[in-house]
N, C-alpha and C positions, 0 to 999 in steps of 0.2 A: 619514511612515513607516507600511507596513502595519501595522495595528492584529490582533489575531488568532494565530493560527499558522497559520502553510502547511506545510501538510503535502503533502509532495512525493512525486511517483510516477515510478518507474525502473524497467524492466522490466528488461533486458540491459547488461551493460558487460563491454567486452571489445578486442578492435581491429579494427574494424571498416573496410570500405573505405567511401567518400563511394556516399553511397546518394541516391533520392529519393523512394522510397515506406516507408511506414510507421515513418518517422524517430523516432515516439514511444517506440517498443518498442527502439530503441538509445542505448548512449552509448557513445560511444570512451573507452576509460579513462583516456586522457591527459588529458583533459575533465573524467570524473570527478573526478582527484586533483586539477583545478586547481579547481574546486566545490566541495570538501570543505577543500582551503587556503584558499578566500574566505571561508569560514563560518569557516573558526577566526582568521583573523586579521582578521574584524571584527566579533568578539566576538558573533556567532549562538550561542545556544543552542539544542540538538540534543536535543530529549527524547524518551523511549520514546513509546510509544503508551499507554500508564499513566500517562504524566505529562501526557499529552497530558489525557486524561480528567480527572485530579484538578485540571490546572487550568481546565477550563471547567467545572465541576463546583464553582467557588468554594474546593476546598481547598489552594490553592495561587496565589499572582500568578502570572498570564500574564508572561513577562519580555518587553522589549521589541522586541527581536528572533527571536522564537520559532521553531522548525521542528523537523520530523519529517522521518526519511525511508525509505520505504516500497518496497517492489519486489516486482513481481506476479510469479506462477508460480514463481520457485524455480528457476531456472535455475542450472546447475553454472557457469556463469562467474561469478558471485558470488562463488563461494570464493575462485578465482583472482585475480579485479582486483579486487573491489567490496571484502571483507573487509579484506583487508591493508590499503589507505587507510584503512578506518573503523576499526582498529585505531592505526593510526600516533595519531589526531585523540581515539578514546575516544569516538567519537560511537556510539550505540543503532540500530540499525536493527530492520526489523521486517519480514520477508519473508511473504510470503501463499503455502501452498500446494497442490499441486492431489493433492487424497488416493490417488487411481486409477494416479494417472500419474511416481509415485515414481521416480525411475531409470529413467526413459524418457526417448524422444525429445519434444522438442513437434510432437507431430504435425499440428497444426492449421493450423501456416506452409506443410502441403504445398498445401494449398488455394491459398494466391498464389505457391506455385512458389518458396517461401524455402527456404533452410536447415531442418532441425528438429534446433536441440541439444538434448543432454539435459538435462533436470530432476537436481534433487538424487535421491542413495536417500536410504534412509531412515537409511541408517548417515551419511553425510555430514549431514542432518540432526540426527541426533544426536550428532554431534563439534560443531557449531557450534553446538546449545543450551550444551553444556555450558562454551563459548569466547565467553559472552554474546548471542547472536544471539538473536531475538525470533519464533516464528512465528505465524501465524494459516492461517487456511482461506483457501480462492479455489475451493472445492466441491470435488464428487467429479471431476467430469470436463469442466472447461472449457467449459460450456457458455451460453450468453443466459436467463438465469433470466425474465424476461418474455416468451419466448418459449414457453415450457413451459408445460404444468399444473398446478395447483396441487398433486399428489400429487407431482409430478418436482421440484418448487419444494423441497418440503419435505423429500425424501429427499435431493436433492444435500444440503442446508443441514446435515441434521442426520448424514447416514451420514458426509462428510466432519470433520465434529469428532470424531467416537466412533474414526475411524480413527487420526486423528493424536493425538488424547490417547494410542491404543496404543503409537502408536510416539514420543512424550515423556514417557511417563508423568506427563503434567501437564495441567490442563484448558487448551483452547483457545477463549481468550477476543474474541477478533477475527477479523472476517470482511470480505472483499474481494467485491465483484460482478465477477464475468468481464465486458469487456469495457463495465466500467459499468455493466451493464442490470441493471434493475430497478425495479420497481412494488410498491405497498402489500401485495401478497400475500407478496411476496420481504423486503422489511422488516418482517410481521409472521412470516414464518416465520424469519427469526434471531433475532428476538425471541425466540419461544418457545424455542429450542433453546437460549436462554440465553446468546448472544454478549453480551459490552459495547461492541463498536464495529462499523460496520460501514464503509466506504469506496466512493466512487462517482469518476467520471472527471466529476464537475461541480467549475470552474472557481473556488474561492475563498477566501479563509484561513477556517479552520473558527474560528469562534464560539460564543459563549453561546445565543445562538438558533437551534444546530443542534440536530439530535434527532441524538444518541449512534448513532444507527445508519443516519445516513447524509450523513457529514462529508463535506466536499467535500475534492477536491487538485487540486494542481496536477502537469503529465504535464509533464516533462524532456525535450528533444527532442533527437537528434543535434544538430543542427545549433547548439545552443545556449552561444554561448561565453561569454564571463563576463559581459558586457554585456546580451546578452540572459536572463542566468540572473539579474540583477539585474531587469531586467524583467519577470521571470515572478515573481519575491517580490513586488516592491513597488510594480507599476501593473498588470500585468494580473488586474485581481482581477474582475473581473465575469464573472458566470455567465451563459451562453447560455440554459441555463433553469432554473426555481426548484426549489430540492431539496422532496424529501417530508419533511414535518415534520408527525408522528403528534398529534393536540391535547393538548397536556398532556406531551410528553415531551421538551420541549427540553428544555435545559440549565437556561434560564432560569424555567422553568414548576417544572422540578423542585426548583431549589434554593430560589423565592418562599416 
């Protein structure tokens, strides 16, 4: 049995037709709901991204079954299929999102000639803080943080928390890499900006010997039916390549 927690990555759920590209960015919701019944009836625990932290953090056992689960951009089908199942179950979620692009389309899917739904506003955001939902950052404007300069690095990181505390009226503690990307410049500017977590598209159940600000997960894929959603918790754990881990700020460094 995976040892750790996985922490799981969902972009869309909704009904979608049989696709063959870009399969990570969907889940048909029927899928969904039968994912979220496998977790509850084989006693998976489902914890915030706060418990995620206090229990690699030593203040709390890691249970033996552990998971998160997490979903990039903020997209309006959430509310629709994704909530209501994680309501039925009582399970935490913790959506990342994009500060610019509030109540907009996802514009970015025009680029491969997809769909662009919309994003949450900011007012459906704040009906579902207030209905338990979880938010964090994924920047101002969806962009490859390693791709940028270090002044663009620093201003997506920090002008997108100062936006979304506006509109929660609460600090915004967790922060998402668009697209995964990201380099020591991009982890120590969350740093500074004061996030406690941050999250990457690298492949493994997050551990004692991560650094808090760049936990691995694992990507949920259409295609993935209960068999292979068993798969992705508890064999395919191995990272393609090795996370950035700052000296001194893992888990395990910190709590020695």
């Amino acid at each position: 049995m995976t040892t750790g927690i996985n922490i799981l990555m969902y972009h869309q759920v909704g009904d979608f037709a049989p696709m063959k590209g870009h399969r990570s960015t969907y889940c048909h919701h029927k899928r969904f709901a039968s994912q979220m019944a496998y977790l509850a009836r084989f006693g998976y625990t489902v914890l915030s991204m706060d418990q995620v932290l206090a229990c690699l953090r030593g203040e709390r056992p890691i249970p033996p079954k552990a998971v998160a689960l997490t979903f990039d951009d903020g997209y309006e089908n959430f509310y629709e299929y994704a909530w209501p199942v994680l309501q039925k179950h009582g399970f935490p979620a913790l959506v990342y999102l994009i500060s610019d692009l509030l109540g907009q389309p996802s514009s970015w899917f025009a680029a491969d000639g997809r769909d662009t739904p919309p994003l949450m506003s900011a007012a459906r955001v704040r009906q579902l803080r207030g209905e338990g939902v979880d938010f964090g950052s994924h920047t101002a404007t969806h962009i490859k943080l390693s791709e940028q300069d270090t002044p663009r690095v620093r201003e997506e990181v920090t002008r997108s928390k100062a936006a979304l505390e506006d509109v929660l009226g609460e600090p915004v503690k967790h922060f998402c890499y668009p697209f995964g990307s990201h380099d020591r410049r991009a982890v120590d500017a969350v740093a500074d900006a004061g996030y406690l977590s941050g999250t990457t598209c690298i492949r493994a159940p997050a551990s004692v010997t991560d650094d808090p600000l760049t936990l691995p997960r694992k990507a949920i894929s259409y295609g993935d039916n209960l068999l292979g959603y068993f798969w992705r918790l508890h064999v395919k754990n191995a990272p393609k390549r090795p996370s950035i881990r700052r000296p001194g700020e893992t888990f395990d460094a910190l709590t020695a």
